[in-house]
PDBQT receptor file of N, H, CA, C and O in Angstrom, charges set to zero:
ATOM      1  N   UNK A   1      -5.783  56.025  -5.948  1.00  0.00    +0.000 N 
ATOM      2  CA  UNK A   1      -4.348  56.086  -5.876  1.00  0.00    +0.000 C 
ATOM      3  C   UNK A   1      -3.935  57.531  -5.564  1.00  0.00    +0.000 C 
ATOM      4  O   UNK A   1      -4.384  58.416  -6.292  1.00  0.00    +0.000 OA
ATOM      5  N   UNK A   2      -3.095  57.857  -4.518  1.00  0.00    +0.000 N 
ATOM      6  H   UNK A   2      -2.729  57.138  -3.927  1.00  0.00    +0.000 HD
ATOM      7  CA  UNK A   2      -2.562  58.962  -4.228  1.00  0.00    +0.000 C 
ATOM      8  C   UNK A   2      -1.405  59.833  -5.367  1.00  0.00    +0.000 C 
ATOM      9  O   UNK A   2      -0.523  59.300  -6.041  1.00  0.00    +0.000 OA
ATOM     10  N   UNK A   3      -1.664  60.919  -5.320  1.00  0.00    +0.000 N 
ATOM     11  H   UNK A   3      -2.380  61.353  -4.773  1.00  0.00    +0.000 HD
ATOM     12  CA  UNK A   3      -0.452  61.221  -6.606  1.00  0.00    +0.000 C 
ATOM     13  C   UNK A   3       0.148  62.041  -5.784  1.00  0.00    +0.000 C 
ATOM     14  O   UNK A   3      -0.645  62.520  -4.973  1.00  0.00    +0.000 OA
ATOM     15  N   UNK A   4       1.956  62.638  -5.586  1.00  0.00    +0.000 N 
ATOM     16  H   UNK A   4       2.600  62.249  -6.245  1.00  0.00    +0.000 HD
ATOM     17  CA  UNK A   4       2.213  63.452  -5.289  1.00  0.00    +0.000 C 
ATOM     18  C   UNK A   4       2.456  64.688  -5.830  1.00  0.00    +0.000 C 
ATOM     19  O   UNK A   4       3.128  64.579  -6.856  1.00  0.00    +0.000 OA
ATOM     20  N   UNK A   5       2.119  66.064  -5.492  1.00  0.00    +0.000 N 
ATOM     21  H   UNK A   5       1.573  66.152  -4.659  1.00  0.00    +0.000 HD
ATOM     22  CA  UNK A   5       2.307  66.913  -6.679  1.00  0.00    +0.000 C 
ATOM     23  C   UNK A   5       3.556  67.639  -6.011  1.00  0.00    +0.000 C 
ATOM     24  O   UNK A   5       3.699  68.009  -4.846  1.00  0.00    +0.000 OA
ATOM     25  N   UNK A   6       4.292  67.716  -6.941  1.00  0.00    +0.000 N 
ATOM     26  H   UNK A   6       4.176  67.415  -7.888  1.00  0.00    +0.000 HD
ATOM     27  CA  UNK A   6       6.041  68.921  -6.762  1.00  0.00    +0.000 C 
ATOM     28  C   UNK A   6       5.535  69.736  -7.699  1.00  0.00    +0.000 C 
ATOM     29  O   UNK A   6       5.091  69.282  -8.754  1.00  0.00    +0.000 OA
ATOM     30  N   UNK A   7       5.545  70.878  -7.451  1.00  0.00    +0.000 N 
ATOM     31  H   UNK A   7       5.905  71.247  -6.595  1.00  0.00    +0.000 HD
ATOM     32  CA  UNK A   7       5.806  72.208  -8.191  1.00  0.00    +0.000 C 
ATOM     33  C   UNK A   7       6.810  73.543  -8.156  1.00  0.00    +0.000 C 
ATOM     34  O   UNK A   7       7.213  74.340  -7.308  1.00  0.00    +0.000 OA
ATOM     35  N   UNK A   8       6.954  73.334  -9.425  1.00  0.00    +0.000 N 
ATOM     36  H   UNK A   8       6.627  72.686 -10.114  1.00  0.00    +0.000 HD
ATOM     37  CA  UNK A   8       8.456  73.994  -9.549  1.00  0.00    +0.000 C 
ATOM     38  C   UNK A   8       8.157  75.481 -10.142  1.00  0.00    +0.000 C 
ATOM     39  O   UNK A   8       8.113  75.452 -11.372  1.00  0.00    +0.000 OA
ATOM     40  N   UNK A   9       8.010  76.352  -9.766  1.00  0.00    +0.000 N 
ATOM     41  H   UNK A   9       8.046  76.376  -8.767  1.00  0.00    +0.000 HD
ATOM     42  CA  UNK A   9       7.493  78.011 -10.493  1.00  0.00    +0.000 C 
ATOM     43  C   UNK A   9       8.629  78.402 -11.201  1.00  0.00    +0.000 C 
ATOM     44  O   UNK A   9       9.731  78.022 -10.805  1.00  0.00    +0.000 OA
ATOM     45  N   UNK A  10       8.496  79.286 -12.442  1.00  0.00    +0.000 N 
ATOM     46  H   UNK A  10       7.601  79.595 -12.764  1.00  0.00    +0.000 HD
ATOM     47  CA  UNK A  10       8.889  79.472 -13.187  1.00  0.00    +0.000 C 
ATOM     48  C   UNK A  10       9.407  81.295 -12.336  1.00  0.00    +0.000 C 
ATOM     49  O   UNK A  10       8.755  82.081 -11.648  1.00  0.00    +0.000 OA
ATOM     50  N   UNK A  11      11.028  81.319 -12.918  1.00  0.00    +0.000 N 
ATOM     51  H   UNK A  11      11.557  80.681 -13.477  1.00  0.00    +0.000 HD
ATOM     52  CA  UNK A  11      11.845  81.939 -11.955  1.00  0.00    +0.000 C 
ATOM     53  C   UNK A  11      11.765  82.922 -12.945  1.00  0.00    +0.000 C 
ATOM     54  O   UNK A  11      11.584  82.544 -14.102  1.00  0.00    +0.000 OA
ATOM     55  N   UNK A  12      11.903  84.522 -12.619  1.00  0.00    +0.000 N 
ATOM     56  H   UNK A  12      12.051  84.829 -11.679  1.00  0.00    +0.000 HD
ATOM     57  CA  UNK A  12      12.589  85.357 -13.375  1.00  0.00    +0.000 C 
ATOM     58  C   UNK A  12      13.678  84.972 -14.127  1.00  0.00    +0.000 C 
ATOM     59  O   UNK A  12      13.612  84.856 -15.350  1.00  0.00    +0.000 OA
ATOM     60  N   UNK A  13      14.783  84.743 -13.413  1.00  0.00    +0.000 N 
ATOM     61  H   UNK A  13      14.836  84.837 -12.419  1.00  0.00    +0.000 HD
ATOM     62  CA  UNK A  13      16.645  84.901 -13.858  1.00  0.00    +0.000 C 
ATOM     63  C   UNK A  13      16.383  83.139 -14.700  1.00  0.00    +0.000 C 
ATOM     64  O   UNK A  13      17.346  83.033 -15.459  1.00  0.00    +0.000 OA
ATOM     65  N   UNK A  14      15.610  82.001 -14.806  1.00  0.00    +0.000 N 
ATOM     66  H   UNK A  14      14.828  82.087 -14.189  1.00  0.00    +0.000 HD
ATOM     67  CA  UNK A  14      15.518  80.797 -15.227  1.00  0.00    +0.000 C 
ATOM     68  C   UNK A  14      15.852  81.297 -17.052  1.00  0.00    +0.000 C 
ATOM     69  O   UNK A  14      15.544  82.270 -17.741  1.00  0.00    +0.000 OA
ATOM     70  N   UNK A  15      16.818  79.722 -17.331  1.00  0.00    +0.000 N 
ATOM     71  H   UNK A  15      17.068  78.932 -16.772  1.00  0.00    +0.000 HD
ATOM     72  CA  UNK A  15      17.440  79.933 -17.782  1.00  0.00    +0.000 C 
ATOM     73  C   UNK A  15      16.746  78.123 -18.959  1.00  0.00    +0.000 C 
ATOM     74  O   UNK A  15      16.346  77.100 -18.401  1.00  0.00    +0.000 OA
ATOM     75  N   UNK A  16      16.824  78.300 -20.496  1.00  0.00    +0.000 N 
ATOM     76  H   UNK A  16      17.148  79.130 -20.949  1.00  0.00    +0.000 HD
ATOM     77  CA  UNK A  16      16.737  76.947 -20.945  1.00  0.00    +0.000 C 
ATOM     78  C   UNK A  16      17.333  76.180 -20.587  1.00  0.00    +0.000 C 
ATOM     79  O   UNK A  16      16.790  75.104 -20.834  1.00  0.00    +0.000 OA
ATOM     80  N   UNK A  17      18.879  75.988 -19.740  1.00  0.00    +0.000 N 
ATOM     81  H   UNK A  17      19.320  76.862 -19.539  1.00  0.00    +0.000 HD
ATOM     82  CA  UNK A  17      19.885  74.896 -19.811  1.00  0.00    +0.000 C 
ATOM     83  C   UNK A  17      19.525  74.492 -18.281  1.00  0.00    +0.000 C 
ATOM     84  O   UNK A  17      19.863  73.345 -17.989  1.00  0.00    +0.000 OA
ATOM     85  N   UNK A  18      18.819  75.335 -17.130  1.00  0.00    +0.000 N 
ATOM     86  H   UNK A  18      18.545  76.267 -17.367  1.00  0.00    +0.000 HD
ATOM     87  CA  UNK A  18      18.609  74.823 -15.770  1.00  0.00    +0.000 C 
ATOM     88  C   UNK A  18      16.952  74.312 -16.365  1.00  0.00    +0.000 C 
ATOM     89  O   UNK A  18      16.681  73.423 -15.558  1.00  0.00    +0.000 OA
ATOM     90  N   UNK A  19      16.001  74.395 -17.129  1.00  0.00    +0.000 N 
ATOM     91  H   UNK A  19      16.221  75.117 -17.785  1.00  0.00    +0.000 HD
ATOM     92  CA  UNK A  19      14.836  73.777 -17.426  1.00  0.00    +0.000 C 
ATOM     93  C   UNK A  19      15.093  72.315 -17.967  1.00  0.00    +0.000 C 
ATOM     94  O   UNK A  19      14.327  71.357 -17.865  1.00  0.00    +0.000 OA
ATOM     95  N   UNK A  20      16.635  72.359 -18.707  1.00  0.00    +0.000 N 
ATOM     96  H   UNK A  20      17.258  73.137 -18.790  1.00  0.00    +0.000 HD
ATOM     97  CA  UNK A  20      16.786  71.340 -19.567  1.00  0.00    +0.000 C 
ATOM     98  C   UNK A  20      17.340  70.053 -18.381  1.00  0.00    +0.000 C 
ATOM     99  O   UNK A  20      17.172  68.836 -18.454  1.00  0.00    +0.000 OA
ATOM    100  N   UNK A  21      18.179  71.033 -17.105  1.00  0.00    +0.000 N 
ATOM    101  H   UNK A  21      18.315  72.022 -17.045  1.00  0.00    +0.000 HD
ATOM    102  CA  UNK A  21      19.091  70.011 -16.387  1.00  0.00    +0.000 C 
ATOM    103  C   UNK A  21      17.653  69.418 -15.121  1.00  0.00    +0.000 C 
ATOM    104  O   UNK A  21      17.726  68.477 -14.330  1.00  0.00    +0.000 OA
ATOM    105  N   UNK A  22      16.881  70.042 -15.270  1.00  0.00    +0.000 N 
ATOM    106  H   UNK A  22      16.822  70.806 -15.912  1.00  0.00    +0.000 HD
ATOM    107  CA  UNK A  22      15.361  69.692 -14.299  1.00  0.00    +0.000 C 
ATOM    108  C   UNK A  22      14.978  68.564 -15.191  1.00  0.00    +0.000 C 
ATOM    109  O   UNK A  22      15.125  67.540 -14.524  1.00  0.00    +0.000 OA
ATOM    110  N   UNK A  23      14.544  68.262 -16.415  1.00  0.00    +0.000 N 
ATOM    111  H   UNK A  23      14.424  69.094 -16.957  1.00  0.00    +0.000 HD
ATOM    112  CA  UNK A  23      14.091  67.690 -16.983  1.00  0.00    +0.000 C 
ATOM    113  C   UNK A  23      14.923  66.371 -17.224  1.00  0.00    +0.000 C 
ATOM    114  O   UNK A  23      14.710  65.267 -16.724  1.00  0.00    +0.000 OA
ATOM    115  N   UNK A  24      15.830  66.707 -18.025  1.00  0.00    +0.000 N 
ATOM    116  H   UNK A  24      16.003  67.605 -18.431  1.00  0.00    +0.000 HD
ATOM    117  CA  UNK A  24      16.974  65.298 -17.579  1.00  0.00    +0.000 C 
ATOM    118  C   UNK A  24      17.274  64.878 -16.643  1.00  0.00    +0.000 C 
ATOM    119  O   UNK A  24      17.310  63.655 -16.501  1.00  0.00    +0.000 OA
ATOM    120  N   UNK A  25      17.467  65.380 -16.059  1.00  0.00    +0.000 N 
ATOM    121  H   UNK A  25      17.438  66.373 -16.174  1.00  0.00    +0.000 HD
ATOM    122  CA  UNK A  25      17.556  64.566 -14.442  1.00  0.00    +0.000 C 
ATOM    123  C   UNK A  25      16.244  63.822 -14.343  1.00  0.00    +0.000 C 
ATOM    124  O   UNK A  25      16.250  62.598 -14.475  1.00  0.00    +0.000 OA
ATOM    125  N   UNK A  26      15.417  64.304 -14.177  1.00  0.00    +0.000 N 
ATOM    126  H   UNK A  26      15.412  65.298 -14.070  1.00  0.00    +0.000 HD
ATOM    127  CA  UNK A  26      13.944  63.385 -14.088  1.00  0.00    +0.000 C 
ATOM    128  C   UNK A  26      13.946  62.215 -15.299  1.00  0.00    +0.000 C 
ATOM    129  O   UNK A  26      13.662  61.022 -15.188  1.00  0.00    +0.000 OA
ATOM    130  N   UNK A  27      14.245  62.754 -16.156  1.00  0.00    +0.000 N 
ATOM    131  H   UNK A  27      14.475  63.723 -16.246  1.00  0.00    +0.000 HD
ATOM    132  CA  UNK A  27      13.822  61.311 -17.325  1.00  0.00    +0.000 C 
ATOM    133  C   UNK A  27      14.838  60.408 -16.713  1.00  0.00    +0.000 C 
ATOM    134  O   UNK A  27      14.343  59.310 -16.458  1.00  0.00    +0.000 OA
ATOM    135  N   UNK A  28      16.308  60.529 -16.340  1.00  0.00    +0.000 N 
ATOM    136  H   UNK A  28      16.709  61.421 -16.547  1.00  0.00    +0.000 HD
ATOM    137  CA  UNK A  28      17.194  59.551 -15.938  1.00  0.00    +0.000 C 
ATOM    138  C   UNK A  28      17.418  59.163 -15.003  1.00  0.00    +0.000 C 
ATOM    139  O   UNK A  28      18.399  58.441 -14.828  1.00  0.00    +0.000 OA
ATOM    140  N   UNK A  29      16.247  59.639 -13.656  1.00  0.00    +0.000 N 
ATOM    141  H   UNK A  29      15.450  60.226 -13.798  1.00  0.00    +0.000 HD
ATOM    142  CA  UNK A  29      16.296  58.904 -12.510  1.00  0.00    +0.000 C 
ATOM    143  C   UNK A  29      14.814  58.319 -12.672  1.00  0.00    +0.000 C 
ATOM    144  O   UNK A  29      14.351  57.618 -11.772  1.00  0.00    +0.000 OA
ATOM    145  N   UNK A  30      14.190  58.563 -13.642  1.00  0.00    +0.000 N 
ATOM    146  H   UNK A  30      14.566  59.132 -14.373  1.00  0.00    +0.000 HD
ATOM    147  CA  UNK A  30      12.649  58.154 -13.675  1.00  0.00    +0.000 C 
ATOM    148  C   UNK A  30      12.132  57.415 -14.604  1.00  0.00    +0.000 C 
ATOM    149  O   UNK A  30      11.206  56.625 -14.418  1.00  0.00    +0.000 OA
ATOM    150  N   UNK A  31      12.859  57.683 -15.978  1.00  0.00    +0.000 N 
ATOM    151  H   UNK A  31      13.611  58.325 -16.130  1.00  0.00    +0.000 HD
ATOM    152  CA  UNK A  31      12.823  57.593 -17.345  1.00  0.00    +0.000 C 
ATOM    153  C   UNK A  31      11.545  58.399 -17.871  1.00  0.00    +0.000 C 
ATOM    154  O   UNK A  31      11.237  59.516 -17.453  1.00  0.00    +0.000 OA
ATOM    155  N   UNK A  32      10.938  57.775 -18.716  1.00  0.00    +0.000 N 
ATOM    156  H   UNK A  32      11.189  56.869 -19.055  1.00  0.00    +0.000 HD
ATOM    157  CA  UNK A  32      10.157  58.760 -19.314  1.00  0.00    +0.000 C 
ATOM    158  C   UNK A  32       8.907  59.252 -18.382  1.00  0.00    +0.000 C 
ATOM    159  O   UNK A  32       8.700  58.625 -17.342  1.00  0.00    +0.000 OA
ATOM    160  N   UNK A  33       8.171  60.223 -18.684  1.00  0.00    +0.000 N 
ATOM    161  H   UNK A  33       8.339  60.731 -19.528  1.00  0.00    +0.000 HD
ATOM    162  CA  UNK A  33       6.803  60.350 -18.168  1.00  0.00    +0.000 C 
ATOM    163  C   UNK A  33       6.012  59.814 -18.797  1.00  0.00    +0.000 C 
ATOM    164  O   UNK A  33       6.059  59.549 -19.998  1.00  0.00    +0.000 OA
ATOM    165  N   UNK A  34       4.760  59.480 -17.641  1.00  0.00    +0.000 N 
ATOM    166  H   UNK A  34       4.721  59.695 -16.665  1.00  0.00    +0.000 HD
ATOM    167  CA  UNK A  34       3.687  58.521 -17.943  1.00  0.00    +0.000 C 
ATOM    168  C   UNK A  34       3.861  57.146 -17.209  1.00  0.00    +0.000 C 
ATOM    169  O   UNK A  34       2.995  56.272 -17.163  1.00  0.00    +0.000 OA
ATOM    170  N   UNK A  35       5.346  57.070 -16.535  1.00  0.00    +0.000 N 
ATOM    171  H   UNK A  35       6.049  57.779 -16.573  1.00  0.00    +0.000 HD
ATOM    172  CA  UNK A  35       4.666  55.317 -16.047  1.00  0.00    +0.000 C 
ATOM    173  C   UNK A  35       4.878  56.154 -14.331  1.00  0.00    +0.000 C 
ATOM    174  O   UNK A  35       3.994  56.245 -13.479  1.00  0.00    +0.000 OA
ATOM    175  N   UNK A  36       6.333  56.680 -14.221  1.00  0.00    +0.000 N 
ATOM    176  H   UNK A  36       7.052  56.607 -14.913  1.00  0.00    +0.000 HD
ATOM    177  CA  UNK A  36       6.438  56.964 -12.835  1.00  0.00    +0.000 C 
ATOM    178  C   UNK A  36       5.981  58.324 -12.493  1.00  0.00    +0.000 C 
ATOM    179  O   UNK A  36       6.131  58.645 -11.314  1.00  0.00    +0.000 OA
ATOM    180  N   UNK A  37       5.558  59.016 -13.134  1.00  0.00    +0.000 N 
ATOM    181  H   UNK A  37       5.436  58.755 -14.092  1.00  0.00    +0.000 HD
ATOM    182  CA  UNK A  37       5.111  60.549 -12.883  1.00  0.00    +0.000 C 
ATOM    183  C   UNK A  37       4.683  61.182 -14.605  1.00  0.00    +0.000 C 
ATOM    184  O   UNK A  37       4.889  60.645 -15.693  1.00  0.00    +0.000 OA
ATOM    185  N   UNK A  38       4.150  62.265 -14.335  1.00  0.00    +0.000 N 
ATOM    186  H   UNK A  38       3.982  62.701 -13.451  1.00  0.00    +0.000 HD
ATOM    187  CA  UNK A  38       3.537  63.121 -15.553  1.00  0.00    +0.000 C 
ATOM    188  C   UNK A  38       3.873  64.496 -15.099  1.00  0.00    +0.000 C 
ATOM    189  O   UNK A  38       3.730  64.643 -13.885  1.00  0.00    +0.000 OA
ATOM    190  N   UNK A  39       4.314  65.623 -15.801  1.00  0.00    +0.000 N 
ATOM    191  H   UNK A  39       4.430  65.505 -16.787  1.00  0.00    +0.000 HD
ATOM    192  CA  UNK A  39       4.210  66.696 -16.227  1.00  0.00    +0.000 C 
ATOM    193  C   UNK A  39       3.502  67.484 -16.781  1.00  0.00    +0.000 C 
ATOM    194  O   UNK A  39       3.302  67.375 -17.990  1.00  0.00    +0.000 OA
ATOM    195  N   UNK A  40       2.813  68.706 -15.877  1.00  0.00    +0.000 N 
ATOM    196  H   UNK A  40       2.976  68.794 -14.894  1.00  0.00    +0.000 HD
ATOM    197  CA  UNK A  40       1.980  69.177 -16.505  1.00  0.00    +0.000 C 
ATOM    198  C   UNK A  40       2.237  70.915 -16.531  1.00  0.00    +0.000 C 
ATOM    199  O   UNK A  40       1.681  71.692 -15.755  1.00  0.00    +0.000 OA
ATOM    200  N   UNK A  41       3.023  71.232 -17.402  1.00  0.00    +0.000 N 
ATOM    201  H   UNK A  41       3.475  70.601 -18.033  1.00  0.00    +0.000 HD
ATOM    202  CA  UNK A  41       3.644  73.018 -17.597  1.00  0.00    +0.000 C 
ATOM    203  C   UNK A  41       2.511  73.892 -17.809  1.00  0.00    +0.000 C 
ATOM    204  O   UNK A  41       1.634  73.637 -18.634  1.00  0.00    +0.000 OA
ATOM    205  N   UNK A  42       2.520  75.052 -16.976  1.00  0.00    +0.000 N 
ATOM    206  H   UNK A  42       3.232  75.259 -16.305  1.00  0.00    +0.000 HD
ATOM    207  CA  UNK A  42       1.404  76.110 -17.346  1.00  0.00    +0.000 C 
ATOM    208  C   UNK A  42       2.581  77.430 -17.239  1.00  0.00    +0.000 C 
ATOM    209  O   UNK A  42       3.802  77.427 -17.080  1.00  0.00    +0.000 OA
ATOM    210  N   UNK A  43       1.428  78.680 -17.432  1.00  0.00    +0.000 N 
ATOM    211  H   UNK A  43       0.436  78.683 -17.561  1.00  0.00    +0.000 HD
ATOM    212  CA  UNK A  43       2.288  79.769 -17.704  1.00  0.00    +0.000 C 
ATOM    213  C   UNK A  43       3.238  80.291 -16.162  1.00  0.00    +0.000 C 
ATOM    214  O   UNK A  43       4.149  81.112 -16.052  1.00  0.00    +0.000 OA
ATOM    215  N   UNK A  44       2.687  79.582 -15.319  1.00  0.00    +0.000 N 
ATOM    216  H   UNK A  44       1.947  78.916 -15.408  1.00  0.00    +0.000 HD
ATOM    217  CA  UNK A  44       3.440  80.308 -14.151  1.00  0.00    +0.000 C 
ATOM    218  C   UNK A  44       3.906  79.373 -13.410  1.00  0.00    +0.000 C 
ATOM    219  O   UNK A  44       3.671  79.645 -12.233  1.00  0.00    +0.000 OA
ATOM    220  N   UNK A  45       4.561  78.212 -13.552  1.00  0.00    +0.000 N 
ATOM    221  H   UNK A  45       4.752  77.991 -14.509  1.00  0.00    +0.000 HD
ATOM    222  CA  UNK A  45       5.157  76.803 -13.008  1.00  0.00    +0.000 C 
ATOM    223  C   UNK A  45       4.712  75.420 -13.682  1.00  0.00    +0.000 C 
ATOM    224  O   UNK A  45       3.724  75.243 -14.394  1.00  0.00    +0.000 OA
ATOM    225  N   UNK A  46       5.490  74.663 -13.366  1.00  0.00    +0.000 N 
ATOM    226  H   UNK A  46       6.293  74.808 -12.788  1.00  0.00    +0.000 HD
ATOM    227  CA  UNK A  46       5.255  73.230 -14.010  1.00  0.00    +0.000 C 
ATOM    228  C   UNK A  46       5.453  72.381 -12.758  1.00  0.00    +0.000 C 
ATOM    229  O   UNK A  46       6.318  72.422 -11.883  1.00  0.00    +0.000 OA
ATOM    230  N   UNK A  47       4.132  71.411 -12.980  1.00  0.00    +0.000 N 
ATOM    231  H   UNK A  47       3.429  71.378 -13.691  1.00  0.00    +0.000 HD
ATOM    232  CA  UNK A  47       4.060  70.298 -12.028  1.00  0.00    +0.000 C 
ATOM    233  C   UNK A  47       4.620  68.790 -12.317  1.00  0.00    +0.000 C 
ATOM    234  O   UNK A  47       4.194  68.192 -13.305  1.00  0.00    +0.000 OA
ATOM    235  N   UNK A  48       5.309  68.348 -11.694  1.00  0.00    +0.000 N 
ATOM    236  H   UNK A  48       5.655  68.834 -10.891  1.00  0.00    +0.000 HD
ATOM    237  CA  UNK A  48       5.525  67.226 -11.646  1.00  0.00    +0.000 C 
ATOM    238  C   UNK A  48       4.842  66.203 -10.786  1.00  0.00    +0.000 C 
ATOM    239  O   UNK A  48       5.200  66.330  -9.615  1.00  0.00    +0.000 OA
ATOM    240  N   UNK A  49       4.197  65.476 -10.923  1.00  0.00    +0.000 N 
ATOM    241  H   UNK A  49       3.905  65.373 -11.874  1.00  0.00    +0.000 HD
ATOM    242  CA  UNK A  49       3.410  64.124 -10.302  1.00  0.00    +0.000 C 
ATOM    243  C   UNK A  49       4.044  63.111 -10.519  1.00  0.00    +0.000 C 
ATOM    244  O   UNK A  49       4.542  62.740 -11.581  1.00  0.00    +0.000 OA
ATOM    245  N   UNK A  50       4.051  62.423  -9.107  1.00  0.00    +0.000 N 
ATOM    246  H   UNK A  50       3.646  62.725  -8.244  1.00  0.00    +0.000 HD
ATOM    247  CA  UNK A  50       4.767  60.928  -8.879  1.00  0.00    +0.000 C 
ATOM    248  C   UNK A  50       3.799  60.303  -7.929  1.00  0.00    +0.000 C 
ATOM    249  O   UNK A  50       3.315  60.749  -6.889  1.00  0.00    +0.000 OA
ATOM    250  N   UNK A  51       3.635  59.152  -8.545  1.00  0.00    +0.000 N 
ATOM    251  H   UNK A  51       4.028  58.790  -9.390  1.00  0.00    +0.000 HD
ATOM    252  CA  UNK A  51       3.285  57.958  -7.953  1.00  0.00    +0.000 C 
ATOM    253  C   UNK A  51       3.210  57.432  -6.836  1.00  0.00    +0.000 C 
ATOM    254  O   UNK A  51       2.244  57.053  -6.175  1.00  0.00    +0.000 OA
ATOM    255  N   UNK A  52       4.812  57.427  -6.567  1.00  0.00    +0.000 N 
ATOM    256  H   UNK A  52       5.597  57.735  -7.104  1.00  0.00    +0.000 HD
ATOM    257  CA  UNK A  52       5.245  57.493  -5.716  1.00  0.00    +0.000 C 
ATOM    258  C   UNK A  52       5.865  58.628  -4.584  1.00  0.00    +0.000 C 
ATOM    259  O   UNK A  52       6.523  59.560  -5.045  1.00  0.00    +0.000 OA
ATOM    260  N   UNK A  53       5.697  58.562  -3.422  1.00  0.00    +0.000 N 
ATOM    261  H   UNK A  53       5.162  57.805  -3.047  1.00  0.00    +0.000 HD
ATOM    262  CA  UNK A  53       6.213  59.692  -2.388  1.00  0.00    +0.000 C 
ATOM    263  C   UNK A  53       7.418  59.758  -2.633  1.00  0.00    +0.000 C 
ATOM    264  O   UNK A  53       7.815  60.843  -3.059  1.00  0.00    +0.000 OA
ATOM    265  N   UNK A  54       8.467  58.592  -2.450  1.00  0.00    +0.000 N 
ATOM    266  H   UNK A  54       8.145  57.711  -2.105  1.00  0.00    +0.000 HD
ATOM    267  CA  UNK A  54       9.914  58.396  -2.529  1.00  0.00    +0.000 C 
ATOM    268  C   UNK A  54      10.667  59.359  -3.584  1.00  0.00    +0.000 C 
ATOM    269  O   UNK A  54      11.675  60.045  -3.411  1.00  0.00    +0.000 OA
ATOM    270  N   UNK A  55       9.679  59.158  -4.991  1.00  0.00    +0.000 N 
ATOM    271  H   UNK A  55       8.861  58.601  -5.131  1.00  0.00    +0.000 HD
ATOM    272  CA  UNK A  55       9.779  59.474  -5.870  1.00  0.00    +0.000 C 
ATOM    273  C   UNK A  55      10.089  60.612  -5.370  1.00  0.00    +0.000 C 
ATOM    274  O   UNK A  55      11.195  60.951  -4.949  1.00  0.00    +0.000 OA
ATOM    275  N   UNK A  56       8.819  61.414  -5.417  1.00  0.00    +0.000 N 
ATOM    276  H   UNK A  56       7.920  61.138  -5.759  1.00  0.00    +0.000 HD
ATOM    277  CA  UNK A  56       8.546  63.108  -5.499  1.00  0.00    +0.000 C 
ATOM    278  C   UNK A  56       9.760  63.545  -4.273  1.00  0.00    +0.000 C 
ATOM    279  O   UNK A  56      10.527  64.462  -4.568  1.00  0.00    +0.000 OA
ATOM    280  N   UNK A  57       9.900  62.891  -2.956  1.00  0.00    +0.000 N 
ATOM    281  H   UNK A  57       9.277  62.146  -2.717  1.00  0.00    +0.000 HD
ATOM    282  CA  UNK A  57      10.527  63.371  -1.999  1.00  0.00    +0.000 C 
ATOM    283  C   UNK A  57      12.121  63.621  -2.670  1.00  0.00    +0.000 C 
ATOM    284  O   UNK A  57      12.709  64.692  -2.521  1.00  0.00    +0.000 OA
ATOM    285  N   UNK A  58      12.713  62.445  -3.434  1.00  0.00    +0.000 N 
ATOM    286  H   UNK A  58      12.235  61.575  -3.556  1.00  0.00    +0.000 HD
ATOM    287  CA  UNK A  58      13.930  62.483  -4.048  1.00  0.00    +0.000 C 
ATOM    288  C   UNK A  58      14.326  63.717  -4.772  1.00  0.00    +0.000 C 
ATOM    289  O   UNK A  58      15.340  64.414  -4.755  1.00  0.00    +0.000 OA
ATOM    290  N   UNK A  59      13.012  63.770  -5.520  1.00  0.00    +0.000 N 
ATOM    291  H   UNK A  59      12.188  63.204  -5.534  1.00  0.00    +0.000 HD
ATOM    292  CA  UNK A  59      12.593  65.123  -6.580  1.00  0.00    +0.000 C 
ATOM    293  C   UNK A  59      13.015  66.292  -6.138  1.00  0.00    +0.000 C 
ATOM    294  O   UNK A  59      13.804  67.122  -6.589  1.00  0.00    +0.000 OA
ATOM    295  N   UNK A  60      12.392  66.230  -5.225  1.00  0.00    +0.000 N 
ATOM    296  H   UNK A  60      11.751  65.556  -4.859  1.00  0.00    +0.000 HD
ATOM    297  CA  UNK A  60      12.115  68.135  -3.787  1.00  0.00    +0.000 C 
ATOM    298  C   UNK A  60      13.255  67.689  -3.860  1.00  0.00    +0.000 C 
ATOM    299  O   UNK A  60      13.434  67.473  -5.058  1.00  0.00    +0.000 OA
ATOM    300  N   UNK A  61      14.365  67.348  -3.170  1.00  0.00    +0.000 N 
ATOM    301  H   UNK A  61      14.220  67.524  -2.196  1.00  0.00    +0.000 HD
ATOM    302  CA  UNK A  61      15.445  67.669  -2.698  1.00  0.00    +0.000 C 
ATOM    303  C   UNK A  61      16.259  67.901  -3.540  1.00  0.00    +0.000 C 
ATOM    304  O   UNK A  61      17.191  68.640  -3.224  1.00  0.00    +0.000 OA
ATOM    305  N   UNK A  62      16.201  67.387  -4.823  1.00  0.00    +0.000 N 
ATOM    306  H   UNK A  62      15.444  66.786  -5.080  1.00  0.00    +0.000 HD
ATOM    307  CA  UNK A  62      17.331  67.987  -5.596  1.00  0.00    +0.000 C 
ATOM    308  C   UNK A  62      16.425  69.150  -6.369  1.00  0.00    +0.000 C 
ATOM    309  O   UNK A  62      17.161  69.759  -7.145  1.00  0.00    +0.000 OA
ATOM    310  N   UNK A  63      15.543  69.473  -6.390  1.00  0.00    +0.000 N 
ATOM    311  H   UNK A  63      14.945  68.978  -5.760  1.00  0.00    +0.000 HD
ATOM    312  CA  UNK A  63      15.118  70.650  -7.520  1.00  0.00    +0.000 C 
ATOM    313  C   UNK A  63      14.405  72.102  -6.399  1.00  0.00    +0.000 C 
ATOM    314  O   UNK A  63      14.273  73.287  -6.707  1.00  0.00    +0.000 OA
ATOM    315  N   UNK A  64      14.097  71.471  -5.214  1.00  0.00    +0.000 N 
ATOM    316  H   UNK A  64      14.204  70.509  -4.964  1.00  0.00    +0.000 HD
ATOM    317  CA  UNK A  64      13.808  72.707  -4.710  1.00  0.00    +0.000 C 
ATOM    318  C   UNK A  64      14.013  73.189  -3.235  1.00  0.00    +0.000 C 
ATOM    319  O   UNK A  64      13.708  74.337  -2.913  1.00  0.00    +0.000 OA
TER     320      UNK A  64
């Protein structure tokens, strides 16, 4: 199965409430992680994986 990976790097000026509005947005166009994508945060960006292309493509456009 193909996974798509989006990665989002962790910004200087980033802020908790734009990490928080990345994250909600994903749980409520996706719902939780684990069925349509997984998250995986390290010290210098966090990945998002989808399942689906549609998915991830929807993703990119609103987050990067």
């Amino acid at each position: 199965m193909t996974q798509h990976v989006v990665r989002i790097p962790w910004r200087h000026n980033d802020t908790i409430s734009r990490w928080d509005d990345v994250c909600v947005w994903a749980i409520e166009q996706f719902g939780l992680p684990g069925e349509r994508y997984t998250t995986h945060p390290v010290e210098d960006y966090m990945d998002f994986v989808f399942e689906s292309s549609k998915d991830a493509v929807h993703f990119t456009l609103k987050w990067l």
